[in-house]
N, C-alpha and C positions, 0 to 999 in steps of 0.2 A: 461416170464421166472420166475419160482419159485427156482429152485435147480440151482446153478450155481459150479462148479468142477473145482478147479484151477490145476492143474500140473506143480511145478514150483513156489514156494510160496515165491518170492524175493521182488524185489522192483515192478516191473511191474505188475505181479500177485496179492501183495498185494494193491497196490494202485486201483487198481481195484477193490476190494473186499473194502475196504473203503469205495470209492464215491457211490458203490449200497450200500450197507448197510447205509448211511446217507439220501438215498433217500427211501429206501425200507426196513421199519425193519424188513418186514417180510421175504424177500431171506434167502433163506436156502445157506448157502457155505459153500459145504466141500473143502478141499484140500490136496496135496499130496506133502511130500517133504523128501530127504532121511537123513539130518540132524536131531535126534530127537529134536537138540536147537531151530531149524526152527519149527517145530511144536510145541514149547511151545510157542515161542513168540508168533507166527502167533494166537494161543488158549488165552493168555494173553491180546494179545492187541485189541483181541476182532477182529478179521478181521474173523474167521470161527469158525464154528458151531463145524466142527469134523476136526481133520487129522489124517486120520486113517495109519496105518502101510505099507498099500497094495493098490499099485493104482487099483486093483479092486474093495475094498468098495471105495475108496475115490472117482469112476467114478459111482457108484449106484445109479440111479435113479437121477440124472442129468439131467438136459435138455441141459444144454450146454458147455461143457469143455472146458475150453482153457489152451494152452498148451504155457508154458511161460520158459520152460527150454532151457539151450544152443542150437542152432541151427543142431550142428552136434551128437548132441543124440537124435533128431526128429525119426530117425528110429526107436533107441530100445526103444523110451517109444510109438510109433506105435504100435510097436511089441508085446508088452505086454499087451497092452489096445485091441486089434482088439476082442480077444476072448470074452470080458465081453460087446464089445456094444451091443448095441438094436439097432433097424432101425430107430427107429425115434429121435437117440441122435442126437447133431449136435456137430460138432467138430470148435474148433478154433483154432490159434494161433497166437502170437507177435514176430514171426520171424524177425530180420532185412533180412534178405535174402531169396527172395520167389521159386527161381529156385531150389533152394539145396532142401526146403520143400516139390514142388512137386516130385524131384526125391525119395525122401523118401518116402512119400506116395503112390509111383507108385510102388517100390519095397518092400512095405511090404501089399498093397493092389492090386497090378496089373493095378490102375489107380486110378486117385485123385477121391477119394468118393464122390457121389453129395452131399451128406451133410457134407464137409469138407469147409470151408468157408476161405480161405487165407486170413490173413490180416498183420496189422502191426501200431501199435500205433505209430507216434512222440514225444513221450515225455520221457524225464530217466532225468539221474541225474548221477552226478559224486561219490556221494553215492551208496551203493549196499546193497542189503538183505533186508529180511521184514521188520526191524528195522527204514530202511529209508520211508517204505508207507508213503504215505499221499493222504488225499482225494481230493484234487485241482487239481493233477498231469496231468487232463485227459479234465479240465476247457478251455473249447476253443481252446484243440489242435485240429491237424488232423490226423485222422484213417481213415489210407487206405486199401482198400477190395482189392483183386486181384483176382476172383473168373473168372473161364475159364465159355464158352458157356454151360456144363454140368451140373454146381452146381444148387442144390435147389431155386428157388425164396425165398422161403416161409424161406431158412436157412438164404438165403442174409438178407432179411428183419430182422429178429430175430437179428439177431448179430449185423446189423448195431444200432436196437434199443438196445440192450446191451450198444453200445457203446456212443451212446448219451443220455441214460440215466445218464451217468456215466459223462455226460459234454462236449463231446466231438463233432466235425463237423466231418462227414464221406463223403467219395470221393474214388473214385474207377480208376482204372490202371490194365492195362495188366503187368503181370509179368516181360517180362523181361523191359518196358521202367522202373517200380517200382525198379529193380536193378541196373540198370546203373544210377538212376538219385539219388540212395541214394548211392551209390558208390563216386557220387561225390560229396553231400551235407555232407553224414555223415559220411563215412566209410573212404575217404582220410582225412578228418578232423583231426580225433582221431588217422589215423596212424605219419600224419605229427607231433601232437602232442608228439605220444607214442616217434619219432624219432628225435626231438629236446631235448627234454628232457635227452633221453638215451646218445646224442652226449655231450651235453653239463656237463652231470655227468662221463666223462669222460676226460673232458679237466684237464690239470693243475692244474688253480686255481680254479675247480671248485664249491668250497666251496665261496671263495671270488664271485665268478659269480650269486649263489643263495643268497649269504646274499644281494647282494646290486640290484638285477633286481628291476624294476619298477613294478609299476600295469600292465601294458601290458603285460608285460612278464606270471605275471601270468592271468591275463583273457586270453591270448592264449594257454595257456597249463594245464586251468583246466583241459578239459576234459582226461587227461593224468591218472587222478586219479580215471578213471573207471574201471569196474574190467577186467583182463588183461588176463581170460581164457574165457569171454566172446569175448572180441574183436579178440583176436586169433581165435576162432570159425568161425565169420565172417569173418573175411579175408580171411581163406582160404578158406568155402562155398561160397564165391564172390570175387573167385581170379580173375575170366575173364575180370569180369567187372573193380576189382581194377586195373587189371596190366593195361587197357587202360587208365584209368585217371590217376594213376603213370606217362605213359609216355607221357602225355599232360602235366600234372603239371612237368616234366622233362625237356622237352620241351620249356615251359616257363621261368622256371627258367634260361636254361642256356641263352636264351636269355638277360633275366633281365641281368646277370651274364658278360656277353658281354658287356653292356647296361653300367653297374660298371667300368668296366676294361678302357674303352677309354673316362670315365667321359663325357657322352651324357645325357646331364641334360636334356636338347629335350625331349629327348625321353624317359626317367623315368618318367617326369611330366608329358607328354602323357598316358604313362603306369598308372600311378596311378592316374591320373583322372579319366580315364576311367574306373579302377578300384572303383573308391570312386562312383561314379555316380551310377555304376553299384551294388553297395553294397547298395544307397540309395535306386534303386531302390526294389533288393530284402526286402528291409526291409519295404515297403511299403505292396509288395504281404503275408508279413506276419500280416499284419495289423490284416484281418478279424478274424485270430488265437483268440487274445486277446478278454478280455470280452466289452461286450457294453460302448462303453462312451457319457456318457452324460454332458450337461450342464447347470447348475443351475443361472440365473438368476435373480437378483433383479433390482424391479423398481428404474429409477432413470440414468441421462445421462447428459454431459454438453453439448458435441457436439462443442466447441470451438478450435478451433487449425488452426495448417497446417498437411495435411495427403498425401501421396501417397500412393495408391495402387498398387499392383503388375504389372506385366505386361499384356496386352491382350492377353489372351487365345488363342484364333482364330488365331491372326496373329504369337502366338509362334510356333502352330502348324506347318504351312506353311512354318514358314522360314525354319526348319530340311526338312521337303518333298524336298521342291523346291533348298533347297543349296544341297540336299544330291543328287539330282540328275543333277546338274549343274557343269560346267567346271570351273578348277580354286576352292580359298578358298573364303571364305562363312564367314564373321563376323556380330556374331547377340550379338546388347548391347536391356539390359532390357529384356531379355525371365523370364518367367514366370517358376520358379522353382516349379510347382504344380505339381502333380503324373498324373495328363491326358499328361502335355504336356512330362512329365519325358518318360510316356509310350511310345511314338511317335519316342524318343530320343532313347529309348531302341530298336525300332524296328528296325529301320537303323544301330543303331551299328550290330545289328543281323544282318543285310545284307550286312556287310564288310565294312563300313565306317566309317571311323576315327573321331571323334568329338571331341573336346575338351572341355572340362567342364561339367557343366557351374560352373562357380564359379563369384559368385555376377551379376548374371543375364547375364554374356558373355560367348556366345558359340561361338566355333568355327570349321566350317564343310568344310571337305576336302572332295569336292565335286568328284564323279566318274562317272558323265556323265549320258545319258539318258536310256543307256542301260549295266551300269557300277555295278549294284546291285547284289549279290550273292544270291543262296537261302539260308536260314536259317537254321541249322541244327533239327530246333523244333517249333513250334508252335507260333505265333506271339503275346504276352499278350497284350492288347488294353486297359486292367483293367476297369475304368467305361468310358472311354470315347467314345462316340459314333461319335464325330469330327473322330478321329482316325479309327477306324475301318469303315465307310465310307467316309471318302477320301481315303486313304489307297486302299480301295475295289477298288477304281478309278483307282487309281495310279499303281495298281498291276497287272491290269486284264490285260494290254500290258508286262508285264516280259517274260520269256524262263520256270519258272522254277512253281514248283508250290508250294503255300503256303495257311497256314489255319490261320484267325483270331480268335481269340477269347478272351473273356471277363470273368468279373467277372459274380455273380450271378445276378446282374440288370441288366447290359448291354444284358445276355442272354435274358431277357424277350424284347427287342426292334426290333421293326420292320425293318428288310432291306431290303424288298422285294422293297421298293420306291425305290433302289438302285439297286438292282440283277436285276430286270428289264427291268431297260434302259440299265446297261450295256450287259443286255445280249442279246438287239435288236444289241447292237454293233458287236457282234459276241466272247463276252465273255464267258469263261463256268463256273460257280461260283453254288454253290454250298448251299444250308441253313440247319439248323436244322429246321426238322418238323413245318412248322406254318410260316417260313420265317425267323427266328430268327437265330442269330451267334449260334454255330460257321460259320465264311463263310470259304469255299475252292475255290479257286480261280485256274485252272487248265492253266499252263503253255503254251505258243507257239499258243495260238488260234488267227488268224488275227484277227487285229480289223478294222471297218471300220466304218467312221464318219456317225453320223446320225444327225437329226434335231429334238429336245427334248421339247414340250409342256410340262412344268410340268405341275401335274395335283393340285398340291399344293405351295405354297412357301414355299424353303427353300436352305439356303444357301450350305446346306451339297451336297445334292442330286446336284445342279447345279456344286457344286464341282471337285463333284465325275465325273459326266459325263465330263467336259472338262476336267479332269486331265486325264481320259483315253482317251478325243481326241488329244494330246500330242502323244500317239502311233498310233494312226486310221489314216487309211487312206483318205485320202480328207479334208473335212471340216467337222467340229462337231459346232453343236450349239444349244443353251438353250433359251428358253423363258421361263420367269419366270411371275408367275399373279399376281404379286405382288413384291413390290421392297426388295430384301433383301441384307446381308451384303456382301460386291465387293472386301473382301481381296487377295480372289483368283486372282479375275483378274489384281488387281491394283500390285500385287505381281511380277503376270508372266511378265506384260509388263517391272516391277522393274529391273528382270532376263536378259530383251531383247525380249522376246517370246510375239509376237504380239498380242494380243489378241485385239478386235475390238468390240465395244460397239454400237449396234444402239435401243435406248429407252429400251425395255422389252427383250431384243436380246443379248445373247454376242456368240461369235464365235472364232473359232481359226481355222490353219490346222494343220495337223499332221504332224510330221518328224522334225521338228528342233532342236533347240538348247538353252539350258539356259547357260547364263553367270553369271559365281558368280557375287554376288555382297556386300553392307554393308546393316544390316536392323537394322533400330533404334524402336525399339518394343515399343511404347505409353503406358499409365495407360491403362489398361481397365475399359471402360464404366460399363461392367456389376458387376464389384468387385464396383467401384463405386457409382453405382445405390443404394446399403443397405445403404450408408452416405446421400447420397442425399435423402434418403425419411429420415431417421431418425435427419438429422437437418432441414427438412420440418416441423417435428412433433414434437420437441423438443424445447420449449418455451425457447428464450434465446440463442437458435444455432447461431452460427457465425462459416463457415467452410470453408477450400480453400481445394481443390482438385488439385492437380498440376499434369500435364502433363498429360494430359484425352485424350485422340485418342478420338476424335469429327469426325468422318467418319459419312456424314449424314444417309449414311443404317446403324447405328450403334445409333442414336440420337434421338429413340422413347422416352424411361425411358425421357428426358429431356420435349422433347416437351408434354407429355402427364404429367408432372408437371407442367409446366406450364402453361398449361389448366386449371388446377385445382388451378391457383391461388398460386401456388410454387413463392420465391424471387428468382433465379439463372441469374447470371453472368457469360457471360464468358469474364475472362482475359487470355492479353499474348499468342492472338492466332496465330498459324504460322503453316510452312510446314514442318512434317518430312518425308524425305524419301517418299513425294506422299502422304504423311494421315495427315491430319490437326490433331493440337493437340491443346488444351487452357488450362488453368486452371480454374474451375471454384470453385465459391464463394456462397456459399446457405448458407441462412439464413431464421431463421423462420418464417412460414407467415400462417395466417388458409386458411385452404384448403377448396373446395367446392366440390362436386360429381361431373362427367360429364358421358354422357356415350362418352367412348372411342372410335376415329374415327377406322372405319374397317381399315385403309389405313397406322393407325403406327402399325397395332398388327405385323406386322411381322417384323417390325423395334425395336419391343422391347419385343419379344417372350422370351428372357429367364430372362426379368426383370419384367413380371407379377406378379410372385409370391408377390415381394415386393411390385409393385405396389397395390396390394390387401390389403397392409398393411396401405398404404397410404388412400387408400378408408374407409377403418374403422374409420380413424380418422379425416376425410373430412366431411363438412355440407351436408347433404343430399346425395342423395342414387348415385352410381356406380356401371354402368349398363357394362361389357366386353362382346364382340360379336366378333364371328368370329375368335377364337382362340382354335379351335379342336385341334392344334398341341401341345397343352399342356396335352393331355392327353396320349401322347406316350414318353412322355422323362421321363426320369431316375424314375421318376414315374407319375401315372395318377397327374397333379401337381392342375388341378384344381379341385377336390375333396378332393386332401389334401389338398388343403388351405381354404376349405369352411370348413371342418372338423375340423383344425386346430382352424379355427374362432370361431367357434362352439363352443369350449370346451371354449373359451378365452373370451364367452358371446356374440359374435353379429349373428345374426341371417341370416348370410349369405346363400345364394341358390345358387345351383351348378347347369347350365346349360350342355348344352350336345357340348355350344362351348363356354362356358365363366364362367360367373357369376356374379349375382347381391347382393353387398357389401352396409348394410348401414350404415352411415357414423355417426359420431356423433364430432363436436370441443371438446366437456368436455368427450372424449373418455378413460376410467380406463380398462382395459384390466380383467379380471378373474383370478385369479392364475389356472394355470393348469400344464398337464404333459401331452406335445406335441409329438404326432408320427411323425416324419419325413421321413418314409419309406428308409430311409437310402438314401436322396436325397439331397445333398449340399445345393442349393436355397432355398429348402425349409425348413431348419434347421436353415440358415442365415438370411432369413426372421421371423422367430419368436423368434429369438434374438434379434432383430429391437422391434417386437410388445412389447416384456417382457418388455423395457425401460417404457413403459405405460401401466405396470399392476399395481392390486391396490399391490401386495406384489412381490412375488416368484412365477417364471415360470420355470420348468423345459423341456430346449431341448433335445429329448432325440435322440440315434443313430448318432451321429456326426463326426461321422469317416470319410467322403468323405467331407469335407469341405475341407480338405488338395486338395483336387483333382483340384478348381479351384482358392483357397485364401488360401495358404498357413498360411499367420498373421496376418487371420482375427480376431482373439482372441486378440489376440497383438494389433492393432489395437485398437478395441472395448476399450477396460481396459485402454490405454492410454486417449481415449476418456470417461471417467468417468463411461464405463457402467461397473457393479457391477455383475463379472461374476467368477463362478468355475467350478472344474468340478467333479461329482457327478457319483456314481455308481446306484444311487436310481431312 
């Protein structure tokens, strides 16, 4: 794009017209506005070239217009503009309201142009007019296309690079879910606002009521101070959509309101957990919005204390699946507040299940039986968890009703075919994106019936999945696995009541019964774990307890393959919860030696390789991993990033096609570098561990999914001496 033609030269217009001009000084921008004070500033403050008088020079020779004025003048500035195009302009706009645009368009061109490109930026501000531009505005938000089967590729293309030039993630929607879903994120937002405000400027004392509110009062009612014949515009072009969530949000209220009147503390604190939960969660799916964070590290660690780590992953998983489908209530202490298992939490509240919390790691699920689940009214978010989206796939493929999983941008790239396949010998119909990859659709009411399952690989997910969906099948279902992996699932269901039957490589169940709540006391997990225990392995001077570690021996690779290598670990204080061994253990430092690692724990400690490759650099002699292909399908290929990772950080590590050979060195000084961690938890956590033994400053960079499975691992870290920030660089 050379000539860029704003129409509409406010805050959104001009903010746009800033971020390409700071990237492109060559962009020509004209624009068009009917105030002539709007066209001096917009010419003073440097945002265009010309604003001419006449939106027909102002659209001249343009490549691409966008159209940023109120939504219900979209016709007449249509109207005026059709005469002066050329065929090969492309048209845009930042309508909040996409249905009302295409009616516009339809009756002043007879149908939406294919080079009319629908969209719609997220971003504004409680300020208004060019005055407020600024060039950030557009910095890691999302721009959504809404473009019908007709429109141009080649304009889709154009426009969406317009708008990542400019900073922005683009993502695309059909019109009308694009309406109804901002109807209820942003269009009742600002009315509720417009309508507390206005109630409250009517009360009595309402002078007294503004001087004395709190900060709440007004973070809730900024957006009130946005302009007021804009949002008028929008309301009524998305009255449809508003009047339904009006009478959901009505709905609710008078509930609440009920809830008030006969002092049912119950049931508000119900209300507003689920509420709070549910706010955390949103606020995680906005995560990706914001810009990269990274973290800066310096050499340097004591590694002395007493730590816990959060709760186990895996088994917080399963307690939500397996309570939300059992009879009776369901109390889980120590769940793991991470955004995987938060996700798992979100998807059952989406299928009509009462949960409570979690607050300080206690959940509590009002379980509704085996076939007590609703469908969901939208799409199931899985975010990056691949736990979640197959089990899940397991657990779903016996429902009535039909439902689509889906994930973030990683989790897209992961394979589920290991999954869609066994369950579709069961007589499942499930559904992939091109290649095998989520989204999956899982299509309601198809019998299932028990099959007999050789996996062709080990893994704990995959055996999962297929006995959560022999829970629906008919007869018996059973799993051999070639290799021993982690038995949360089974030891769980039999926790429940529901039999499950173990013989060596074997586990089986039948179909048709029944789970009974019960209590689950959720252990540390081993793999949050695992980063302390190589890093006061490698840390001269460590002295460290670990308390309450779920020591499940499918779960106790990471240990036994330290201690191979000449690791000090202890364990204290061992005993049973709930069916899973837990101990505390004690590691202290000790030089480590290479080994190469037996084939027989890689699947016992498949998702604490990454670390363990950390530990190998700093080990006498060379560390040889085999038989660990499964590392190159999680969250990312992990064994190339960690040979890569090594790489930059100075050891000469080689990347196998199932492992990799690590050499090792005791007087081991790491490289200062600046680490890609492919936006992959483990392997972000893991070269925070290495940074403690660089010769200076290591930069982790993309660490945003660390929350996913260690929420305070940072916290952590920094209590333990290591010397960490965090950095935009």
């Amino acid at each position: 794009m050379r000539h860029l033609s704003i129409v509409g030269f406010g805050l959104i217009g001009g903010s746009l017209a800033a971020a390409l001009r700071a990237r492109q000084p060559d962009l020509v921008v004209t624009g068009f506005a009917r105030s002539a004070e709007t066209r001096r500033q917009a010419l003073e403050l440097g945002l265009a070239d010309a604003m001419p008088d006449t939106l027909a020079e102002a659209i001249e020779g343009a490549d691409i217009i966008l159209l940023a004025t109120p939504v219900l003048s979209f016709e007449t500035v249509l109207a005026a503009i059709r005469p002066h195009l050329t065929p090969s302009q492309i048209i845009t706009d930042a309508g909040s309201v996409k249905g009302s645009v295409v009616d516009a368009a339809c009756r002043v061109f007879g149908e939406l142009p294919p080079r009319f490109v629908l969209g719609h930026p997220i971003a504004g501000s409680e300020n208004s007019g060019v005055t407020a531009a600024r060039a950030d505005l557009y910095q890691g938000r999302r721009v959504l296309l809404t473009p019908d089967q007709h429109t141009d590729p080649d304009a889709q293309a154009s426009v969406a690079q317009m708008w990542r030039d400019a900073g922005a993630q683009v993502e695309w929607l059909g019109v009308e879910e694009h309406d109804q879903i901002l109807a209820a994120t942003s269009h009742l937002p600002h009315l509720l606002a417009f309508s507390l405000v206005d109630t409250l400027a009517h009360e009595d004392r309402h002078l007294d009521i503004f001087r004395y509110a709190a900060g709440g009062f007004r973070d809730f009612t900024r957006i009130a101070a946005s302009d007021p014949v804009m949002w008028r515009d929008i309301f009524i072009a998305n009255r449809t959509a508003m009047l339904t969530q009006i009478d959901a949000f009505a709905d609710g209220l008078a509930a609440l309101r009920a809830e008030v009147d006969r002092a049912d503390g119950r049931a508000m604190q119900t209300r507003f957990a689920r509420a709070k939960s549910a706010r955390d969660f949103f606020t995680q799916l906005q995560e990706p919005q914001t810009m990269s964070k990274h973290w800066q590290v310096t050499a340097g660690a004591t590694m002395q204390g007493t730590i816990r780590v959060p709760g186990d992953k895996s088994m917080s998983h399963r307690s939500i699946m397996l309570g939300a489908i059992a009879e009776g209530t369901t109390e889980v202490s120590g769940f793991l507040e991470g955004e995987d298992a938060l996700a798992t939490l979100q998807c059952f509240r989406d299928m009509g299940v009462q949960i409570d919390g979690p607050v300080d790691g206690r959940v509590t699920i009002h379980g509704v039986g085996m076939h007590g689940l609703r469908a969901p009214k939208d799409r199931l978010w899985m975010g990056n968890s691949g736990t979640s989206i197959r089990l899940l796939s397991g657990l779903l493929a016996g429902q009535s009703f039909d439902v689509t999983l889906q994930g973030d941008d990683s989790l897209a790239k992961r394979p589920m075919k290991r999954v869609s396949d066994p369950l579709a010998r069961m007589g499942a119909v499930i559904e992939t994106a091109e290649g095998g990859t989520p989204p999956l659709t899982l299509r309601g009411g198809a019998p299932l019936k028990g099959i007999h399952y050789d996996m062709p690989m080990a893994s704990a997910q995959v055996k999962s999945a297929v006995l959560l969906a022999g829970l629906f099948a008919d007869g018996e279902t059973s799993v051999t696995e070639p290799a021993p992996t982690r038995d949360h699932t089974e030891n769980m269901l039999n926790g429940f009541g529901y039999k499950v039957e173990r013989d060596g490589a074997t586990a089986r169940l039948v179909g048709g019964g029944r789970l009974t709540a019960c209590d689950i006391e959720v252990p540390a997990d081993i793999s949050s774990a695992a980063f302390f225990l190589v890093a006061a392995s490698i840390t001269p001077g460590a002295d460290l307890t670990l308390t309450h570690v779920g020591v499940n021996p499918t779960r106790t690779g990471i240990i036994d393959i330290l201690l191979l290598m000449g690791a000090n670990i202890e364990r204290l204080n061992e005993h049973t919860v709930g069916g899973e061994p837990v101990a505390d253990l004690r590691v202290r430092y000790a030089p480590l030696k290479g080994i190469h690692i037996p084939e027989a724990l890689v699947p016992l400690a498949i998702d604490e390789l990454p670390v363990t490759m950390i530990a190998a650099a700093c080990a006498e002699g060379d560390t040889l991993i085999t038989g660990a292909e499964e590392l190159r399908v999680k969250e990312s290929d992990r064994i190339q990033a960690m040979v890569d990772g090594l790489n930059a950080l100075g050891v000469a590590a080689e990347a196998r096609d199932d492992g990799a050979l690590i050499p090792g060195s005791l007087d081991r000084v790491f490289a200062d570098a600046a680490i890609q961690t492919h936006m992959d938890h483990r392997i972000a956590m893991s070269f925070v561990i290495a940074a403690t033994r660089a010769s200076g400053t290591v930069v982790v960079r993309d660490i945003e999914h660390v929350a996913t499975s260690f929420p305070n691992f940072k916290a952590l870290c920094m209590g333990l001496g290591v010397k960490l920030s965090e950095t935009s660089h």
